[in-house]
C-alpha positions as CSV (number, residue, x, y, z in Angstrom):
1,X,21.1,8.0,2.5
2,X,18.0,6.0,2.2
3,X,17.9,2.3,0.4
4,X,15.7,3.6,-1.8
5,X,18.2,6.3,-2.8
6,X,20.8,3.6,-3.1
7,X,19.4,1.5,-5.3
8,X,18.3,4.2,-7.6
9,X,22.0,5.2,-7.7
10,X,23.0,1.7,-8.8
11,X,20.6,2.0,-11.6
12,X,21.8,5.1,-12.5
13,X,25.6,4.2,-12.7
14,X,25.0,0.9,-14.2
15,X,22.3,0.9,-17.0
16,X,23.4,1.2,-20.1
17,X,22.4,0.5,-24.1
18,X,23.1,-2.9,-23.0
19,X,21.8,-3.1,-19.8
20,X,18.9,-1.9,-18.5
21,X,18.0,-2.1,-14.4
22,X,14.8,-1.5,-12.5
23,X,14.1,-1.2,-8.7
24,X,11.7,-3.5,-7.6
25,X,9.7,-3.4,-4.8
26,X,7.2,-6.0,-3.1
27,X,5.6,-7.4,-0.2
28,X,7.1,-10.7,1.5
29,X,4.8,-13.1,2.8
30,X,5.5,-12.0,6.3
31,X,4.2,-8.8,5.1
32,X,7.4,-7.2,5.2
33,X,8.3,-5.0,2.3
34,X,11.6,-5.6,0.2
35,X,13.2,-3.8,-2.6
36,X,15.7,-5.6,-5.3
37,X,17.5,-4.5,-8.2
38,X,16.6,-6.4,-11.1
39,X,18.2,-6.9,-14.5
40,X,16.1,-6.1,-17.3
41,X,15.9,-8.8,-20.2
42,X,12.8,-7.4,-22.3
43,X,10.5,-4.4,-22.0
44,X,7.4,-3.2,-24.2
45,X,4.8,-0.8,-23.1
46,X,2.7,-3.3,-21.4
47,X,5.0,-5.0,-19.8
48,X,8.5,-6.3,-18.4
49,X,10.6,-9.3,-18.1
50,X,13.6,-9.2,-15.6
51,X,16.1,-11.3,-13.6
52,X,16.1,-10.8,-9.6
53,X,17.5,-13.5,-6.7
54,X,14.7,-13.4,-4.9
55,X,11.1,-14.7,-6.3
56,X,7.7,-13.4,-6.5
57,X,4.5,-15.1,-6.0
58,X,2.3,-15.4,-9.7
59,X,-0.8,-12.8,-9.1
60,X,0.4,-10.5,-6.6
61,X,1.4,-7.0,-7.4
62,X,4.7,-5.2,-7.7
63,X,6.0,-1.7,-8.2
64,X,8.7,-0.9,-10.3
65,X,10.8,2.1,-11.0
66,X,12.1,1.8,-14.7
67,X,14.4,4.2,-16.8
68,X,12.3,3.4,-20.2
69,X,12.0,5.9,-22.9
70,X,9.0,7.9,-22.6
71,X,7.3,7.0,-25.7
72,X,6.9,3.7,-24.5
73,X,5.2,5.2,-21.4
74,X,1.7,5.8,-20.6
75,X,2.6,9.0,-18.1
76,X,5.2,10.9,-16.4
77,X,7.2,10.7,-19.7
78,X,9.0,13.9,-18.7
79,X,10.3,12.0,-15.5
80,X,13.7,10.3,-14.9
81,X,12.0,7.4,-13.8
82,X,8.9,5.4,-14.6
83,X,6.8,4.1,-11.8
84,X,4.8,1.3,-12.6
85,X,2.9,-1.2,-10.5
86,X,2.5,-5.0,-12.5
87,X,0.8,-8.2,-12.2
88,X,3.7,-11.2,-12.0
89,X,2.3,-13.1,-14.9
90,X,5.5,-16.1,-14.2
91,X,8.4,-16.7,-12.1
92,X,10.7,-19.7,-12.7
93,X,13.8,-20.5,-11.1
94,X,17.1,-19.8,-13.7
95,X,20.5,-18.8,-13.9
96,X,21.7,-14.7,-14.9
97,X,25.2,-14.4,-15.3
98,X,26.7,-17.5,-13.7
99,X,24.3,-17.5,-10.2
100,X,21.2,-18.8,-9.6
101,X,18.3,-16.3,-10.0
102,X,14.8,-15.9,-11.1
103,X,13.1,-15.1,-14.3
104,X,10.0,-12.8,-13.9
105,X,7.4,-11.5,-16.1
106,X,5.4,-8.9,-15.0
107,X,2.4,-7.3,-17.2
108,X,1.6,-3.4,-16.4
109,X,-1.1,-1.8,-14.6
110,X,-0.6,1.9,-14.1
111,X,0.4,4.2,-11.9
112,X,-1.5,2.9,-8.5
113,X,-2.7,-0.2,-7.3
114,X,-6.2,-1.0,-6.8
115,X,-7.8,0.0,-3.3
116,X,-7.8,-3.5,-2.1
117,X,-4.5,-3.9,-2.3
118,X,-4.0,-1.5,1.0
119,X,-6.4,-3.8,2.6
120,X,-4.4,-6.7,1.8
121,X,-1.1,-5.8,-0.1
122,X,-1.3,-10.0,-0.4
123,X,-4.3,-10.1,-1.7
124,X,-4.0,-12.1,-5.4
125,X,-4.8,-10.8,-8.3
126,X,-6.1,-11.9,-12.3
127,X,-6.1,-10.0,-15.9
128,X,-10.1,-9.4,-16.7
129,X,-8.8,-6.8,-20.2
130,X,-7.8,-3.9,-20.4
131,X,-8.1,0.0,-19.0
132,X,-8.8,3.3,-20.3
133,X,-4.5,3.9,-20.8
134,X,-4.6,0.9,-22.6
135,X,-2.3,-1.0,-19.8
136,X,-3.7,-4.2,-17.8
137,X,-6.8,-3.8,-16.1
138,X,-7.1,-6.5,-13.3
139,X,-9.5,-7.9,-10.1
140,X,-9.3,-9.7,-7.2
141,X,-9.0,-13.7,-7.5
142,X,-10.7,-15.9,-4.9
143,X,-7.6,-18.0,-4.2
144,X,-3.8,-18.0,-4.9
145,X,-2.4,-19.4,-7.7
146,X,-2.1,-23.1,-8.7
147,X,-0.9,-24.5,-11.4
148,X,-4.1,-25.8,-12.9
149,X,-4.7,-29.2,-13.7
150,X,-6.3,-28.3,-17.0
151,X,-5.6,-30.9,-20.4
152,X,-3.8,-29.3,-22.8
153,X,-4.2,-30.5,-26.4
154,X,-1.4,-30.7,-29.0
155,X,-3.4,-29.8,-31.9
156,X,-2.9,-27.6,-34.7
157,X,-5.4,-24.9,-34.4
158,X,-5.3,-21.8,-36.9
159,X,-5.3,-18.3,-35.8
160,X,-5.0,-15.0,-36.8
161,X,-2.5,-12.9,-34.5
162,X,-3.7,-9.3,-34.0
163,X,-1.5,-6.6,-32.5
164,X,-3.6,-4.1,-31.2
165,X,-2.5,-0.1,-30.0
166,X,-3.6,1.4,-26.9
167,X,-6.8,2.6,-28.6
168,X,-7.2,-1.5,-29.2
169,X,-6.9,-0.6,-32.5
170,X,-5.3,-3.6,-35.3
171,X,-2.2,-2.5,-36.4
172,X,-1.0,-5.6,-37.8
173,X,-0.2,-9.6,-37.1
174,X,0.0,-12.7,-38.6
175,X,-1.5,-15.8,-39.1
176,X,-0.2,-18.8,-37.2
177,X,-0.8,-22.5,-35.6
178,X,-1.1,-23.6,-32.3
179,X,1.9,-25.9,-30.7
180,X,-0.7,-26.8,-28.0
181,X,-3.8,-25.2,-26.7
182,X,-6.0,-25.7,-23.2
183,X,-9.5,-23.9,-22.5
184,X,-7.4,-21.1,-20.9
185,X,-4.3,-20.5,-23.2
186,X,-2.2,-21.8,-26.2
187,X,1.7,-22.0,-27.1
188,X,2.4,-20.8,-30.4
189,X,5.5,-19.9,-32.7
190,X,5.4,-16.6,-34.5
191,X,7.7,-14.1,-36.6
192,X,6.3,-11.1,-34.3
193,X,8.6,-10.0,-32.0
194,X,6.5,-9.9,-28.9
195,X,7.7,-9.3,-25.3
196,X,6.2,-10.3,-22.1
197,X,3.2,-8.5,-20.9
198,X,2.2,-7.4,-25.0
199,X,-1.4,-7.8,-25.5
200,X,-2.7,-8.8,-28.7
201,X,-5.9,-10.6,-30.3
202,X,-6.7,-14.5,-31.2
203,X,-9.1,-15.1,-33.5
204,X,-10.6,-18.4,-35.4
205,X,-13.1,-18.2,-37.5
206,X,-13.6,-22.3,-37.4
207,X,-14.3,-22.1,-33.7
208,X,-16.1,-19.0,-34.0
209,X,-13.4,-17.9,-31.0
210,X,-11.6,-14.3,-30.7
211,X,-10.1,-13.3,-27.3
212,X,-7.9,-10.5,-26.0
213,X,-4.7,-12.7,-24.6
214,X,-1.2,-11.7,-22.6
215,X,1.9,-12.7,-23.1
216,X,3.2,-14.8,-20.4
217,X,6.9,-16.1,-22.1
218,X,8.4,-15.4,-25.4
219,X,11.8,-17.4,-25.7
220,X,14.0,-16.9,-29.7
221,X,14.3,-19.8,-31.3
222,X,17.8,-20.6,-33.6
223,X,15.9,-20.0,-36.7
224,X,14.9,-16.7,-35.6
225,X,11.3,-17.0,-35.1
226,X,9.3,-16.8,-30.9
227,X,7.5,-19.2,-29.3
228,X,5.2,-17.5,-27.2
229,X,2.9,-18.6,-24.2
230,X,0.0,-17.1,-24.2
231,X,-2.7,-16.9,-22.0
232,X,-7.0,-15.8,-22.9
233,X,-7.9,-13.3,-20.8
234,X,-12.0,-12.8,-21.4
235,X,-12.8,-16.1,-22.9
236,X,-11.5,-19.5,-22.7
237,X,-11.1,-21.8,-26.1
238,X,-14.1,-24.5,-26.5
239,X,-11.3,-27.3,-26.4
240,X,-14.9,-29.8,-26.1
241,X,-14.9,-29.1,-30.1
242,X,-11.5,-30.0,-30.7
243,X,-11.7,-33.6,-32.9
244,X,-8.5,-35.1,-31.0
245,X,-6.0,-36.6,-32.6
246,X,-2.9,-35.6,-30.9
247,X,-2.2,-36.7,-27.1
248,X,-3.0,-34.6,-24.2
249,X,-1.0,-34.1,-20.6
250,X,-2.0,-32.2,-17.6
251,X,-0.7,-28.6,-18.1
């Protein structure tokens, strides 16, 4: 019996209403390739959010095999399995039932990776919108990722939060304020119930600003409401036209 095979019989005989598992399957940075089970914590049809022991580095790609329902699929909805390659959006170090683990977010791709990732399976990657199924359409990045050293302002900015369909249609939202906001994403809280990897639309009519964004975190708060990170994926905010009044810290 393969490890594959194993692993998909864990899934199998442990998922349930209440739990949900996924295979997981990466490169190491000695280019050797591992495969993890991973406990599921949140799952739309752009993304996933999951708990695993080992980590993953933030822009390189990952397959997944996931038993979601198929309408939240984009293709082989009649199989047992959905395989599904992502871009780790996050990965912080946290605790899953008692041990130490990691939290991951992961925002979907499709079915295949790009061609440059058999060049380079290490190759880093960045979110540039979306493609024709409506999942994450991404490109190569010069460099691996850093956390930036960008300001990010606590002001109060006003948007309009647009969730769009996979025609990138408007098929609702909200309007909320900014918690904080940089040139290259903003934390907000919201009533919408939105997952890692959801995609949805910013706009500001003050700033004369509307960009596509991902969702990189979403965390409940006691009152029942999200705060979500998110970050702009084809424009960055004009944060030069912000009139300061709040302090701002190295994000």
């Amino acid at each position: 019996m393969s490890a594959e095979t194993e692993v998909l019989e864990e899934v199998e005989n442990t998922s349930t209403t209440e739990t949900i598992r996924t295979v997981v399957n990466g490169i190491a940075a000695e280019r050797e390739q591992w495969s993890e089970v991973a406990d599921v914590f949140s799952f739309t049809a752009s993304g996933l959010g999951f708990y695993m022991p080992r980590d993953c580095a933030v822009g390189n790609l990952i397959s997944m095999m996931v038993p979601m329902p198929a309408y939240m699929r984009c293709y082989d909805h009649d199989e047992e399995f959905y395989n599904v390659w992502g871009l780790v959006q996050y990965c912080h170090a946290a605790t899953h039932d008692g041990q130490p683990a990691f939290q991951i977010g992961v925002a979907f791709i499709g079915k295949v990776p790009p061609s440059s990732y058999d060049e380079n399976p290490l190759q880093n990657y960045r979110i540039c919108g979306m493609n024709d199924l409506g999942l994450w359409a991404v490109t190569e990045s010069d460099s691996r990722f850093v956390q930036r050293k960008e300001l990010r302002y606590w002001e109060k900015v006003n948007f309009y939060l647009a969730l769009i369909d996979d025609r990138r249609e408007t098929i609702g939202g909200e309007r909320t304020t900014t918690e904080n906001i940089s040139k290259s994403g903003a934390a907000v809280v919201t009533t919408l119930e939105l997952n890692v990897g959801d995609r949805i639309k910013l706009i500001n009519t003050e700033f004369d600003f509307s960009s596509l964004a991902v969702v990189c975190n979403s965390h409940e708060q006691e009152d029942g409401k999200y705060r979500i990170s998110l970050k702009f994926v084809n424009h960055t905010f004009p944060v030069h036209r912000l009139k300061t009044t709040g302090r701002a810290v190295e994000a």
